[in-house]
C-alpha positions as CSV (number, residue, x, y, z in Angstrom):
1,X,-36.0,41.3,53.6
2,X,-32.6,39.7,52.6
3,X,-32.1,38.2,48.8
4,X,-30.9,34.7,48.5
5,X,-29.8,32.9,45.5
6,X,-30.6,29.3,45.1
7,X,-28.8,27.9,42.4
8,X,-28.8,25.1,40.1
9,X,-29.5,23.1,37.2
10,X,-33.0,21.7,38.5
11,X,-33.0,19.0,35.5
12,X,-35.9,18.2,36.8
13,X,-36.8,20.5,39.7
14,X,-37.6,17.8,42.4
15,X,-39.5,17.7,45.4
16,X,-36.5,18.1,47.4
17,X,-35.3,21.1,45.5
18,X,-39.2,22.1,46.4
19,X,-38.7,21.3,50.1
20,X,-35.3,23.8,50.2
21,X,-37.3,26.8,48.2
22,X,-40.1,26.6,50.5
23,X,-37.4,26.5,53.7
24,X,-34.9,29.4,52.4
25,X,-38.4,31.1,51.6
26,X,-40.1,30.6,55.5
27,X,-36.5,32.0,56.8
28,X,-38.0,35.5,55.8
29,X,-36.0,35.8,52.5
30,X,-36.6,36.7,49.2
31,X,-35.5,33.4,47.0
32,X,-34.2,33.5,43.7
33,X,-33.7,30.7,41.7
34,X,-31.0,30.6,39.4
35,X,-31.7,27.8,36.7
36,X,-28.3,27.0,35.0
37,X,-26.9,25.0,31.7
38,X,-24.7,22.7,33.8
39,X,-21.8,21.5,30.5
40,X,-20.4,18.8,32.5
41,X,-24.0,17.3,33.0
42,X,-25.7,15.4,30.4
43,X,-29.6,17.2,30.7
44,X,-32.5,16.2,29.3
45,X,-34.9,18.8,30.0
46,X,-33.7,22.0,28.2
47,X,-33.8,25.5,30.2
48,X,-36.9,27.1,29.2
49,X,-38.8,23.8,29.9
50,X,-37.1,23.7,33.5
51,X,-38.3,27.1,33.9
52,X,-41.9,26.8,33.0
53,X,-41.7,23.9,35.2
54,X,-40.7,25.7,37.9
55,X,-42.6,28.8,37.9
56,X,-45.8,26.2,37.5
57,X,-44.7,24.6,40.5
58,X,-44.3,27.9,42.7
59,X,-47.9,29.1,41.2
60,X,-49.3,26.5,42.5
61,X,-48.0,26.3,46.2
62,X,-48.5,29.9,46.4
63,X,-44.5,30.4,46.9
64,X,-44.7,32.9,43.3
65,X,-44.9,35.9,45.8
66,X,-41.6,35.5,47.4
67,X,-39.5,33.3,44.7
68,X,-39.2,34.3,41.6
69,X,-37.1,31.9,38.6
70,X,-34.6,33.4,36.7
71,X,-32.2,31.7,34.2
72,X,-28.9,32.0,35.5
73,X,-26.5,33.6,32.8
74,X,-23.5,32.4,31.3
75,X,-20.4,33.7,33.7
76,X,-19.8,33.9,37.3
77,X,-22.3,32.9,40.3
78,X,-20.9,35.6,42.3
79,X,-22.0,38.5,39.4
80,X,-24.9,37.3,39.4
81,X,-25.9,37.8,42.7
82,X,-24.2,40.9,42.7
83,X,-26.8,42.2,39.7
84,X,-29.7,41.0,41.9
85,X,-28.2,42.4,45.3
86,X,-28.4,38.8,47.1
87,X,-26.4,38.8,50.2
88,X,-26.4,35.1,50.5
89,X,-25.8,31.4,48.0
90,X,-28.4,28.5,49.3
91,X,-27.1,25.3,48.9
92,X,-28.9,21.9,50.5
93,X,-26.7,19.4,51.1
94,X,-27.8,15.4,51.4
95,X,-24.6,14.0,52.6
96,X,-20.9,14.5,53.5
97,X,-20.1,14.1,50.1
98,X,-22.3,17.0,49.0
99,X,-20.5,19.3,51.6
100,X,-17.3,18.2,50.3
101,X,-18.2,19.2,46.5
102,X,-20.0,22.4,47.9
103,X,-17.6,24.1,50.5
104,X,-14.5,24.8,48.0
105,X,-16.8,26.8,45.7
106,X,-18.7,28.5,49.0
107,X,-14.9,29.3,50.2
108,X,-14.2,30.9,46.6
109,X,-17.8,32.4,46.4
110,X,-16.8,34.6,49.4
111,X,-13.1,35.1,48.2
112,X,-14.5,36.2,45.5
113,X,-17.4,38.7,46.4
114,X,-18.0,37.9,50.2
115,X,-21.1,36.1,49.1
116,X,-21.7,34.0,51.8
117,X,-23.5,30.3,51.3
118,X,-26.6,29.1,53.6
119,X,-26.6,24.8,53.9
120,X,-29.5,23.8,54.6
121,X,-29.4,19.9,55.3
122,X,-31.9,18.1,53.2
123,X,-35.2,16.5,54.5
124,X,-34.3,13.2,55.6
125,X,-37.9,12.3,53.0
126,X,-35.9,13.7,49.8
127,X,-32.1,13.0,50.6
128,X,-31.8,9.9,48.2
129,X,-33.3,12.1,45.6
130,X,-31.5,13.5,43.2
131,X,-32.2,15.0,39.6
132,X,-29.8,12.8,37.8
133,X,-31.1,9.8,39.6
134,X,-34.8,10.7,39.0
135,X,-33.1,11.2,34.7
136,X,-31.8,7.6,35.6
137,X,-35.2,5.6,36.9
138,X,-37.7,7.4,34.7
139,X,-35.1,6.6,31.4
140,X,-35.6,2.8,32.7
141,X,-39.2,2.9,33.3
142,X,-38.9,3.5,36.8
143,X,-42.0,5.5,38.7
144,X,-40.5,9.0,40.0
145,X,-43.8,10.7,40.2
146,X,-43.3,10.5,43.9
147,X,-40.3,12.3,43.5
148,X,-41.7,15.3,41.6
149,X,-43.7,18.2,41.1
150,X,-46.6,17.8,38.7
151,X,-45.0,20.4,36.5
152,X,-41.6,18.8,36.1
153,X,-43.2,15.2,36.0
154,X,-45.0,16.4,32.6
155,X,-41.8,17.9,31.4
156,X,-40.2,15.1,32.2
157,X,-42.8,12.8,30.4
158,X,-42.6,15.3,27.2
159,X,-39.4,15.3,27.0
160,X,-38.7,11.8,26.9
161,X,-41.1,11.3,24.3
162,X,-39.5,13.4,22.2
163,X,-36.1,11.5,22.6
């Protein structure tokens, strides 16, 4: 079984991001993901909160046997999938413009440690979703339980009410 690293800052884990665990998982691989502290993105929900939400989530669609959540550590991508001996990056991508943002850092990925990146294209059901759109409607009073995991709904919920 290969090792896949799927990376990101998950803030909140979606259903989308669900959608692309459960796929990279059904491909026969073992599925790490790598929750990050994005700087240039202003979060909400801080990392052990993303976490817990995660792991609930994977608990309770019976995916905790072949993913596990990790928190991605300060440094390169590349080292890190080195330490878990992950031949492969997965990366979903929603649109052209998400390939454009993605390949350069796939390109350097591999230049780098000939880590190779898996695109997945995105479930035509979750490609308008997004984490910092979900951030967006729930911060105006918008619905987004539709959008999310039970787990990172409550997170979600918490955390604004602490803001």
């Amino acid at each position: 079984m290969s090792t896949v690293v799927l990376p990101g800052s998950f803030d909140p884990f979606t259903l989308g991001h669900l959608d692309l665990t459960r796929r990279a998982a059904a491909l026969g691989h073992r599925v790490i993901i790598a929750v990050s502290h994005n700087p240039s993105k202003k979060g909400l929900l801080d990392l052990e909160a993303r976490t817990a939400a995660i792991t609930q989530t994977l608990d309770q669609e019976g995916l905790s046997g072949s993913v596990e959540v990790r928190t991605l550590p300060k440094g390169l991508l590349v080292d890190f999938c080195r330490d878990v001996e992950a031949q492969a990056v997965v990366r979903g991508l929603r649109s052209q413009l998400d390939l454009a943002y993605e390949e350069p850092m796939a390109r350097m990925n591999h230049h780098l440690a000939e880590i190779d990146t898996v695109f997945l294209l995105t479930d035509a059901a979750w490609s308008h979703i997004s984490s910092s759109l979900v951030r967006e409607v729930h911060a105006l009073g918008g619905d987004v339980s539709d959008m999310l995991p039970g787990p990172s709904l409550d997170a979600l919920r918490s955390a604004a009410a602490v803001s």
